[in-house]
MDAnalysis code that builds the backbone (N, CA, C; Angstrom):
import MDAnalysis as mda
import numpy as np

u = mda.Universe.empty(321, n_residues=107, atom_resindex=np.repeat(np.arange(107), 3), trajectory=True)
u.add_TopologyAttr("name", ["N", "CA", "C"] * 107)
u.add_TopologyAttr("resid", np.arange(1, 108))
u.add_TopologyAttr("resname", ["UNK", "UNK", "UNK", "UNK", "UNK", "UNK", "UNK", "UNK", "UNK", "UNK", "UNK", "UNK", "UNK", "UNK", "UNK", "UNK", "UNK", "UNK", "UNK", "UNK", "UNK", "UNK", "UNK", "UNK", "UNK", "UNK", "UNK", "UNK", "UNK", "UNK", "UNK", "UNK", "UNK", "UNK", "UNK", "UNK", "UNK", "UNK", "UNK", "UNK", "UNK", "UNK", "UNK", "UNK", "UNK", "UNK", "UNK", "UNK", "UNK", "UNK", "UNK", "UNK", "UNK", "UNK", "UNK", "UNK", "UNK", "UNK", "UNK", "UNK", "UNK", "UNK", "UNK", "UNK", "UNK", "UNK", "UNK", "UNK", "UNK", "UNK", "UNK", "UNK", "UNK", "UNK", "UNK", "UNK", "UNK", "UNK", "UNK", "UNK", "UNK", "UNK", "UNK", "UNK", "UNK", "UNK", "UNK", "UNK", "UNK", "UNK", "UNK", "UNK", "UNK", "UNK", "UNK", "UNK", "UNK", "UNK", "UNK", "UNK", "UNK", "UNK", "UNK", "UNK", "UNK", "UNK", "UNK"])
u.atoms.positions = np.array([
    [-62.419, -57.547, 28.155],
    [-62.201, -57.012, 26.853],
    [-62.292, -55.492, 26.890],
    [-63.133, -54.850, 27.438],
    [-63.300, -53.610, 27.861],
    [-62.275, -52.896, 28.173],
    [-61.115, -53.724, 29.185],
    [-59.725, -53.022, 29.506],
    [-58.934, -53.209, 28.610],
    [-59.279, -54.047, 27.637],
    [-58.093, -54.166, 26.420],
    [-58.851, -53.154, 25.460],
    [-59.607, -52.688, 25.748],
    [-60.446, -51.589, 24.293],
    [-59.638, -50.438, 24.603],
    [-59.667, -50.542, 26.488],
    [-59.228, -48.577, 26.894],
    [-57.952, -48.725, 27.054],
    [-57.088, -49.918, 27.547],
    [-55.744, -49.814, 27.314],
    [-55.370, -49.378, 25.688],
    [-56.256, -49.633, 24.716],
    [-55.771, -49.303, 23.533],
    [-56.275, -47.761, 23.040],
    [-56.642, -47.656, 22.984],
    [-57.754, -46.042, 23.384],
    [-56.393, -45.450, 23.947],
    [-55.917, -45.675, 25.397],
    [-55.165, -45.083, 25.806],
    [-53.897, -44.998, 25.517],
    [-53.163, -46.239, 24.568],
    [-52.381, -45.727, 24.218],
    [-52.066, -45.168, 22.698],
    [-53.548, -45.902, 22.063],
    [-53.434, -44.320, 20.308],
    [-53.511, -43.023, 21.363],
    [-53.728, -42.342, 22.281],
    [-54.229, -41.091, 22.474],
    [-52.906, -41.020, 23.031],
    [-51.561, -41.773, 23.583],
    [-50.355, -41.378, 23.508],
    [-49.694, -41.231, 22.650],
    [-50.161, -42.357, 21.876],
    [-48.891, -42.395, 20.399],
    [-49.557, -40.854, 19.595],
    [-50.434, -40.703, 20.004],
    [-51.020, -38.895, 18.847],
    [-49.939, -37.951, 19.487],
    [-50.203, -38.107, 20.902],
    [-49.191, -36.646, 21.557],
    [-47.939, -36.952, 21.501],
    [-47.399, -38.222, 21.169],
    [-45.921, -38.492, 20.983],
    [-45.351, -37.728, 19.273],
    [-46.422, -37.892, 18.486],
    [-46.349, -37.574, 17.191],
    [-46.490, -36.275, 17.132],
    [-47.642, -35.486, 17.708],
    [-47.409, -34.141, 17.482],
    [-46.746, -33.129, 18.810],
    [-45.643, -34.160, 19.538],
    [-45.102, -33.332, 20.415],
    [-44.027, -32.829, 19.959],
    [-43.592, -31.450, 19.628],
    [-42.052, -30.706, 19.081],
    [-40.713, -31.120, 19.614],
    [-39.805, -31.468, 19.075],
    [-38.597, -31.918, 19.674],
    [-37.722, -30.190, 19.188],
    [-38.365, -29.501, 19.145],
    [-37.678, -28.373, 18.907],
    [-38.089, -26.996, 20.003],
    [-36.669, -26.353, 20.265],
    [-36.585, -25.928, 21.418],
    [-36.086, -24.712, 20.961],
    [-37.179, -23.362, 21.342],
    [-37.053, -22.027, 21.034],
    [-36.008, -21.530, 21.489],
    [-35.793, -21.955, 22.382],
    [-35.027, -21.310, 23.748],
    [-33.411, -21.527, 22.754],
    [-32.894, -22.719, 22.458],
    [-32.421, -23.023, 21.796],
    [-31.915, -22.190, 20.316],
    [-32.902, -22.180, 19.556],
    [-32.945, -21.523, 18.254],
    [-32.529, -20.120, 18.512],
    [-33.341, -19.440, 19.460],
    [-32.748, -17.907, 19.689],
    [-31.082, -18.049, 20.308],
    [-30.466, -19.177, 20.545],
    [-29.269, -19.354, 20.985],
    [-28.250, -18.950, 19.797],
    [-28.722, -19.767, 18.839],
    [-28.241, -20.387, 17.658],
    [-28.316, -18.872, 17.214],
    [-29.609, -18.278, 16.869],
    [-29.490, -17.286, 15.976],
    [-28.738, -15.859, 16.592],
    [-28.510, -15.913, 18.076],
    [-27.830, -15.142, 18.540],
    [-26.425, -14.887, 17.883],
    [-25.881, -16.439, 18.121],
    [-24.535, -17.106, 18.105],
    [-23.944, -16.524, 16.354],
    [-25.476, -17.092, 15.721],
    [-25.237, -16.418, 13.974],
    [-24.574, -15.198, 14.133],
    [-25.396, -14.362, 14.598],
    [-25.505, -13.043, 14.567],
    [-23.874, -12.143, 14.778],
    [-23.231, -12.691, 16.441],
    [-22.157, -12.665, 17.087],
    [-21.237, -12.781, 15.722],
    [-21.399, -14.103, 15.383],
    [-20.370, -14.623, 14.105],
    [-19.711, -13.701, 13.344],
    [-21.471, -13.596, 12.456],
    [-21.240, -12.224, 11.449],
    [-20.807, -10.833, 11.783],
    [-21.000, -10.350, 12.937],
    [-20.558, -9.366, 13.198],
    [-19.089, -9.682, 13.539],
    [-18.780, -10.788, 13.850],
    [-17.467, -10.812, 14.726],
    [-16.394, -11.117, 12.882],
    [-17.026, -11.266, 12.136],
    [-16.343, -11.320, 10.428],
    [-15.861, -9.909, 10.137],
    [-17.351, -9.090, 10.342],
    [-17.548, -7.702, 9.716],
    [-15.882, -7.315, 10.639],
    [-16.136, -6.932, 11.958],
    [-14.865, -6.942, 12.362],
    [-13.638, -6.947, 12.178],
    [-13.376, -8.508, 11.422],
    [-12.533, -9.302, 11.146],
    [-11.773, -8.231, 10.084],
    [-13.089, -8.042, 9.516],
    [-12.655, -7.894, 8.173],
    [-11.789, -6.237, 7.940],
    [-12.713, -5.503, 8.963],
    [-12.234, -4.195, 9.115],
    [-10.721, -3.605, 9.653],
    [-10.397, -4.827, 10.430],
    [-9.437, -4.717, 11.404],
    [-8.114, -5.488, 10.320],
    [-8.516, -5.768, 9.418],
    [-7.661, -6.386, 8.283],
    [-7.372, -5.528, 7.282],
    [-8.329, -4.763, 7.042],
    [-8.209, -3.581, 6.277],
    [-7.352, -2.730, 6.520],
    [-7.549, -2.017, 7.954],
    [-6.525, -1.397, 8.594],
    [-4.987, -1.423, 9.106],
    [-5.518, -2.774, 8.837],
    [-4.028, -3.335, 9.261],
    [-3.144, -3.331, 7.623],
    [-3.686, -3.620, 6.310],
    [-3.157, -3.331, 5.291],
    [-2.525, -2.054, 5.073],
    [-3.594, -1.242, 5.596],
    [-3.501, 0.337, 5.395],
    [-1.874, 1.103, 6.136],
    [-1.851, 0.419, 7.445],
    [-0.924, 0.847, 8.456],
    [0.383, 0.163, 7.977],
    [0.418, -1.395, 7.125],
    [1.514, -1.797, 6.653],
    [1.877, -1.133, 5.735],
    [1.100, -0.634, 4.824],
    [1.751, 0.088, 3.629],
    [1.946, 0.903, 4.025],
    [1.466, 2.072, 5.149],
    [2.099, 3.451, 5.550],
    [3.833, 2.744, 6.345],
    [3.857, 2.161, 6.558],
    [5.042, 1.560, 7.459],
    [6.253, 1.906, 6.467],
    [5.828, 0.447, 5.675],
    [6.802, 0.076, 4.396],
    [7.007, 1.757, 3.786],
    [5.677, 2.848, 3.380],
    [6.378, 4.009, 2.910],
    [7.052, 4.774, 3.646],
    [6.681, 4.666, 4.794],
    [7.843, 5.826, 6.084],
    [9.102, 4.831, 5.807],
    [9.442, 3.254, 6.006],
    [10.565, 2.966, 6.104],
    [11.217, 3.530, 5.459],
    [10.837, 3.986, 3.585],
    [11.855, 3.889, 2.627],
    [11.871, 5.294, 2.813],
    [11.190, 6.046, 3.530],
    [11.501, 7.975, 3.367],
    [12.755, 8.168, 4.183],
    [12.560, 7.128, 5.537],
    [13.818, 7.269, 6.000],
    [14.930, 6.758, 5.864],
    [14.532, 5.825, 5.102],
    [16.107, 5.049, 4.425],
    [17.029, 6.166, 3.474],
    [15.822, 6.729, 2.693],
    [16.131, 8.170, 1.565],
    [16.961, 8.958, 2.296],
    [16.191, 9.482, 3.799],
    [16.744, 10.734, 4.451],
    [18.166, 9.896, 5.219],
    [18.320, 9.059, 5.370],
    [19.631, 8.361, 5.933],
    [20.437, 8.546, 5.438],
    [20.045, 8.086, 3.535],
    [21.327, 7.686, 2.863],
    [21.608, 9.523, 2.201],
    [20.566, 10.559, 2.327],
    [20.796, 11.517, 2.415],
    [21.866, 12.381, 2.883],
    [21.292, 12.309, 4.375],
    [21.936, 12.612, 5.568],
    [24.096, 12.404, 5.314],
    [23.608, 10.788, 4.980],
    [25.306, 10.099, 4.591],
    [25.564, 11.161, 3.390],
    [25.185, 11.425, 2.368],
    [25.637, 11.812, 1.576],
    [25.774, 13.727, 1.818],
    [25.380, 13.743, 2.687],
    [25.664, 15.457, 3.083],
    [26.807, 15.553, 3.795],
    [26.860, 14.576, 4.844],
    [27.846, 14.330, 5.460],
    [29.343, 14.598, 4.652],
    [29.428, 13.426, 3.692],
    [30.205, 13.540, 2.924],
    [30.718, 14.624, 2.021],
    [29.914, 14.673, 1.759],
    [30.077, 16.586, 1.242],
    [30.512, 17.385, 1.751],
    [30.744, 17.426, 2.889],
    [30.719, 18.097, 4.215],
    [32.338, 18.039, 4.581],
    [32.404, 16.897, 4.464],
    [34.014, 16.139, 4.993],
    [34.729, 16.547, 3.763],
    [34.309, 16.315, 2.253],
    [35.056, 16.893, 1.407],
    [35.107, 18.551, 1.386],
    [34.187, 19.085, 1.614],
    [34.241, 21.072, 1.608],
    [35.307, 20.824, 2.752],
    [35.522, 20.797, 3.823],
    [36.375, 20.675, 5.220],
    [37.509, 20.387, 3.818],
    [37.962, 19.468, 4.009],
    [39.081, 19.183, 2.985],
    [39.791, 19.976, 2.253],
    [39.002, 20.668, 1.432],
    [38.924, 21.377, 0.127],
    [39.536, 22.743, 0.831],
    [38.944, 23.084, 2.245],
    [39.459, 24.195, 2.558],
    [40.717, 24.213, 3.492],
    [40.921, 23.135, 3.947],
    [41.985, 22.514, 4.727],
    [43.649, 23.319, 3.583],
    [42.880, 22.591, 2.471],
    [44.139, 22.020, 0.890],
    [44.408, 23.870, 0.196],
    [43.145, 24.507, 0.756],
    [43.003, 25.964, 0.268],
    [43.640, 26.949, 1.415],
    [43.772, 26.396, 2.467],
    [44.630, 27.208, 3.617],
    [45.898, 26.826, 3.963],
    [46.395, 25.610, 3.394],
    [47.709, 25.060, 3.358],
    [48.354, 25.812, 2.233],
    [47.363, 25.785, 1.045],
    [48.247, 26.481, 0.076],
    [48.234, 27.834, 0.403],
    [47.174, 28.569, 1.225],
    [47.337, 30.257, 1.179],
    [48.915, 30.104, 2.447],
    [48.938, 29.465, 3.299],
    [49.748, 29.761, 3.775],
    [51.883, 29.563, 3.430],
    [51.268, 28.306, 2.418],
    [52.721, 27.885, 1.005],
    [52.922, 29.515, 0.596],
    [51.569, 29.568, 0.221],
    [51.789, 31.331, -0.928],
    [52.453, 32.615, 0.292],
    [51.712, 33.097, 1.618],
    [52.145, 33.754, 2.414],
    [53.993, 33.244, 2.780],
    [54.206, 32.138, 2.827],
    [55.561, 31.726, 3.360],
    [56.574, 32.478, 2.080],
    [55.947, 32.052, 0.500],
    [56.576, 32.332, -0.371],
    [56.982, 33.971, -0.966],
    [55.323, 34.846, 0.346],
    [55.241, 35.835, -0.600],
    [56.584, 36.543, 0.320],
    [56.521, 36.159, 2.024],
    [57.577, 36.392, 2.677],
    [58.795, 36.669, 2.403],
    [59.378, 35.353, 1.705],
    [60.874, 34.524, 1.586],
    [61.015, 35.977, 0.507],
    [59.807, 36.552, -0.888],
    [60.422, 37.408, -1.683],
    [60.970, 39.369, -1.336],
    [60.047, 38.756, 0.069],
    [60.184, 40.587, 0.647],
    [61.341, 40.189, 1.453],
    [61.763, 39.611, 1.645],
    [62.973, 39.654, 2.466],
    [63.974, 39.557, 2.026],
])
């Protein structure tokens, strides 16, 4: 009976250290809270690099349309350009109508 007293003895004095033994692992937790940490910073990031990237699209989209402006500019100087040429083309044809004519009267 004696070995059935200390077999029991011996095993409440396991079942205590089974109960107050931690199934939780530090080593672990500082993993976890590392991993948190990484996360949030890797958001903050996220978030910055999104920002910038808004910032650089809208500078985009406004350079596109400055140079679309200076294009359709450009075209329209052009044109101007081709008409003055013209204009003086139509102004040296006629000075030279007028010289032929002023000729034909001195002679």
């Amino acid at each position: 009976m004696n070995s059935l007293t200390e077999k029991e003895k011996k095993l409440n004095t396991v079942l205590n250290k089974l109960k107050n033994l931690s199934f939780k692992n530090p080593e672990l937790d500082n993993n976890i809270e590392e991993l948190k940490n990484k996360k949030n910073q890797l958001e903050i990031e996220k978030k910055e690099i999104e920002d910038k990237y808004k910032i650089l699209k809208e500078d985009y989209e406004l350079l596109s349309k400055k140079i679309e402006e200076i294009k359709n500019n450009q075209k329209l100087e052009e044109r101007k350009q081709i008409e003055f040429s013209e204009k003086i083309d139509e102004l040296n044809q006629e000075t030279d109508t007028l010289l032929e004519e002023i000729d034909k009267w001195q002679t």
